[in-house]
TITORTOR-549001 format. One record per residue (C-alpha): residue in one letter; x, y, z. Coordinates in Angstrom, 1 decimal, padded with zeros to 4 digits. Layout:
// residues N
 aa      X      Y      Z
  A      X      Y      Z
...
***
This chain:
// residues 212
 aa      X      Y      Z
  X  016.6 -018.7 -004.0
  X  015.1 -015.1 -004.0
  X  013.1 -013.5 -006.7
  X  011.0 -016.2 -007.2
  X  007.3 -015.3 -006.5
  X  005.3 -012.7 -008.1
  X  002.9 -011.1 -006.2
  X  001.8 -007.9 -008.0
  X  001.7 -004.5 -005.9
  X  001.8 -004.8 -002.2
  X  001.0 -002.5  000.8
  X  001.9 -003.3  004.2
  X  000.3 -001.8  008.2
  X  002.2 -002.3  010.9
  X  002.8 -000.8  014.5
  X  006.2 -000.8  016.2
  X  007.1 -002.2  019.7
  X  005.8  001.3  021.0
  X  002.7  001.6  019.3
  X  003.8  003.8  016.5
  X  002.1  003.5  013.4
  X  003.5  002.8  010.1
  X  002.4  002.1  006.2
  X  004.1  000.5  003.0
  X  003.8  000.2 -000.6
  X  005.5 -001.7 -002.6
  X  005.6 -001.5 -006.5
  X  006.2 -004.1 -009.2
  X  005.7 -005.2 -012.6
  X  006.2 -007.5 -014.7
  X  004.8 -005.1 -017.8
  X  006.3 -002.2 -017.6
  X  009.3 -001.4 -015.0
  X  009.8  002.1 -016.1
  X  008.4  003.8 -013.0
  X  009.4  005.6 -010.7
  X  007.4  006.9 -006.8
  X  007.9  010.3 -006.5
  X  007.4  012.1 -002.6
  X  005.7  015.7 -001.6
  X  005.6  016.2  002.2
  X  002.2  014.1  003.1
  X  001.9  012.0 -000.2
  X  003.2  009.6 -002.8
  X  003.0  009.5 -006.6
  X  003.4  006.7 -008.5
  X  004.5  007.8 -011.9
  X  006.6  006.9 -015.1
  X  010.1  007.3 -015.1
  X  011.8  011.0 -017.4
  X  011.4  009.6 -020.8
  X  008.8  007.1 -020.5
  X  005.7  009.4 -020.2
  X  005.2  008.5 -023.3
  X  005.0  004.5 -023.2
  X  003.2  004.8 -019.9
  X  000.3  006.6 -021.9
  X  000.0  003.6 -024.7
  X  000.3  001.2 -022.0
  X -002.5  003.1 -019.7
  X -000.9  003.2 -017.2
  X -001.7  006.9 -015.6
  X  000.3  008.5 -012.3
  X -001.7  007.3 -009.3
  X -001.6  008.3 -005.8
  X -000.4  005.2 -003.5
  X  000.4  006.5  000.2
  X -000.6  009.6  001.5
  X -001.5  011.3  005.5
  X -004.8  012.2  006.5
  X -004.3  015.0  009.1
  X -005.7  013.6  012.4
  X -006.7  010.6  010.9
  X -003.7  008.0  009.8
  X -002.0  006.5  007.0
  X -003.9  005.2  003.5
  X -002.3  003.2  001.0
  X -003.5  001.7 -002.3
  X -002.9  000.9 -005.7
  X -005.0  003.1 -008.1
  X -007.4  005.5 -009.1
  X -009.6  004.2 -005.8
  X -007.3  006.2 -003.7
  X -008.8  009.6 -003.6
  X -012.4  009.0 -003.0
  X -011.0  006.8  000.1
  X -008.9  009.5  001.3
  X -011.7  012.2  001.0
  X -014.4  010.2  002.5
  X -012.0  009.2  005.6
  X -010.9  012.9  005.7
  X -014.5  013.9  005.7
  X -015.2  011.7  009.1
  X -016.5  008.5  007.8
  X -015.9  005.4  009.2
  X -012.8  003.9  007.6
  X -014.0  000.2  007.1
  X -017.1  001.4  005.4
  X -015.3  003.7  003.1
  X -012.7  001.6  001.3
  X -015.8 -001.4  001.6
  X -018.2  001.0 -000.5
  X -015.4  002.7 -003.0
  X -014.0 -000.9 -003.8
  X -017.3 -002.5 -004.4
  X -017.8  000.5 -006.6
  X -014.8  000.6 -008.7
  X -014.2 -002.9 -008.9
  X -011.6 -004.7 -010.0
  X -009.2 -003.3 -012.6
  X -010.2 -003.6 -016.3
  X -007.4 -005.1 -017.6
  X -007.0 -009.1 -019.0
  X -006.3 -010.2 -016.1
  X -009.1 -008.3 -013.8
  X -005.7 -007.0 -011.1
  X -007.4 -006.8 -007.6
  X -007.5 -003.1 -006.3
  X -006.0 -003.3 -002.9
  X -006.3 -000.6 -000.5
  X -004.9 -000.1  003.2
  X -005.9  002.4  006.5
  X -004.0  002.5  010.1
  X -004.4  004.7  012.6
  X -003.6  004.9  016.4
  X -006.1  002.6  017.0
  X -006.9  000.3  014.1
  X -005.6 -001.3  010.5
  X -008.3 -001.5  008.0
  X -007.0 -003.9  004.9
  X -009.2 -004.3  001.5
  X -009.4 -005.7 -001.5
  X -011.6 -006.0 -004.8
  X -011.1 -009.0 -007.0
  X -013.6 -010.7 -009.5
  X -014.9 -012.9 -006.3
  X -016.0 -009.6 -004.6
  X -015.2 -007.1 -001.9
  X -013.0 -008.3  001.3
  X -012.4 -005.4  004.2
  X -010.9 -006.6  007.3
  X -010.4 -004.4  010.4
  X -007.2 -005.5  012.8
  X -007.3 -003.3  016.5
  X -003.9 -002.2  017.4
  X -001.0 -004.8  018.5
  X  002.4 -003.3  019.1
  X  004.8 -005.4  017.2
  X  002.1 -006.4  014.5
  X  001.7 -006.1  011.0
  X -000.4 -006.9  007.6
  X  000.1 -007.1  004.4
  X -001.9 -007.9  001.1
  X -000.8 -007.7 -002.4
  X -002.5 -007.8 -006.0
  X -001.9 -011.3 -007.1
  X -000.8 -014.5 -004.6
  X -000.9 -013.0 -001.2
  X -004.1 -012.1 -001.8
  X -005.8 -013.1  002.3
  X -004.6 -010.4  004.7
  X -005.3 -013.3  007.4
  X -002.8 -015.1  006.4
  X  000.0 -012.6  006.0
  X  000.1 -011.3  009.4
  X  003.7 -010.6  011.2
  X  003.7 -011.3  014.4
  X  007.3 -009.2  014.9
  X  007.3 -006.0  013.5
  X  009.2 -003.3  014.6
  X  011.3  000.0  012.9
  X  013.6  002.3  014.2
  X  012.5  004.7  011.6
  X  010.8  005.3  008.5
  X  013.6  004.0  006.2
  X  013.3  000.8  007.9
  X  010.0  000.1  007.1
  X  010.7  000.8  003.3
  X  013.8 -001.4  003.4
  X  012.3 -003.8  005.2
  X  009.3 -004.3  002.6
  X  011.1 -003.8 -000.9
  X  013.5 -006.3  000.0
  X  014.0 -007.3  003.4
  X  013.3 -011.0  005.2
  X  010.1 -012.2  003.7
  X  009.7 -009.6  001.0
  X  012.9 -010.4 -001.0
  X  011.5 -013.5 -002.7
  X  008.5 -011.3 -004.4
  X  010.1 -010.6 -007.9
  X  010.4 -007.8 -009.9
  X  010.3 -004.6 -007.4
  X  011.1 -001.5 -009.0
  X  010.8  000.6 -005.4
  X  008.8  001.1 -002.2
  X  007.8  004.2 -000.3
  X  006.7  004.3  003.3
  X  005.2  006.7  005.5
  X  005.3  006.5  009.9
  X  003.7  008.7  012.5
  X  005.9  008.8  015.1
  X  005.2  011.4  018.3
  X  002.5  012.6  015.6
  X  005.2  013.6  013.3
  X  004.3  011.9  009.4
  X  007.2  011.1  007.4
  X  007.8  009.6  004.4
  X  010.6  007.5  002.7
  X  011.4  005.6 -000.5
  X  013.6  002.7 -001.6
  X  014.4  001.6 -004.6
***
């Protein structure tokens, strides 16, 4: 019944009943499950697990940045190497939209046989910013703020932010949120997870949380 669908890396926006702001992502593989998301105070890490450094190196698979705060800006989450020219150019000032617009249409799809999607995901008080870069091209879509509301896009199946909006989203806290995507209703049924980390700002206090 669960585990059935594989959707690749996911990243989630969402706002609570109250407006606060919150971001997800969500890591899987069906290559190499040896991984781990390690946490600072504003950012997350994904990297290879104590003794895999190694076969993360022959597999390519370098650490990557995937969810990080942008003081007096929001939340960004993505899924590779995209990540810090998004967060420098929206830390700079620049519109949000036409940053992760112009860095995906750069970078492209990954280069790999199966040409992954980069994804790539923005909220802030006021808007969610969702993108993604496959072979067909560049797709940004901005969403204005809805209290109990949220998006979510992932590498490979769920692929239309569109279609995977949730019309009732809430969290008590920032542990919610990770729960909630790594395994919770609607999530559980994506296979092979290895963890999730999220990050909220709530009373403009940024926390961040993982779940494995």
């Amino acid at each position: 019944m669960y585990d059935s669908e594989y959707v690749g890396r996911l990243l989630l926006l969402g706002y609570s009943t109250r407006g606060e702001v919150a971001a997800a992502y969500r890591l899987a593989s069906r290559s190499f499950p040896h991984r781990r998301i390690a946490l600072t105070e504003d950012i997350a890490t994904v990297c290879p697990k104590p003794g895999f450094e190694l076969e993360a190196v022959l597999k390519n698979l370098t650490p990557y940045y995937c969810l990080g705060f942008i003081k007096g800006r929001g939340v960004l989450a993505a899924n590779g190497r995209h990540f810090p020219q998004i967060f420098f150019q929206i830390s700079s000032g620049r519109n949000p939209e036409r940053s992760i617009f112009e860095v995906l249409e750069s970078f492209g799809p990954e280069a790999d046989e199966l040409l992954t999607p980069r994804v790539c995901g923005f909220i802030s008080g006021s808007s969610a910013v969702v993108g993604i870069v496959s072979k067909e091209g560049v797709t940004v879509r901005e969403y204005p703020e809805q209290p109990s509301w949220a998006v979510y896009v992932s590498t490979y199946g769920k692929t239309n932010p569109d279609r995977n909006v949730i019309r009732d989203f809430d969290f008590s806290s920032v542990y919610d949120v990770a729960s909630r995507v790594h395994g919770g209703p609607g999530f559980r049924r994506f296979s092979n997870r290895i963890c999730t980390v999220a990050g909220t700002i709530v009373k403009n206090r940024f926390t961040l949380a993982s779940q494995a």
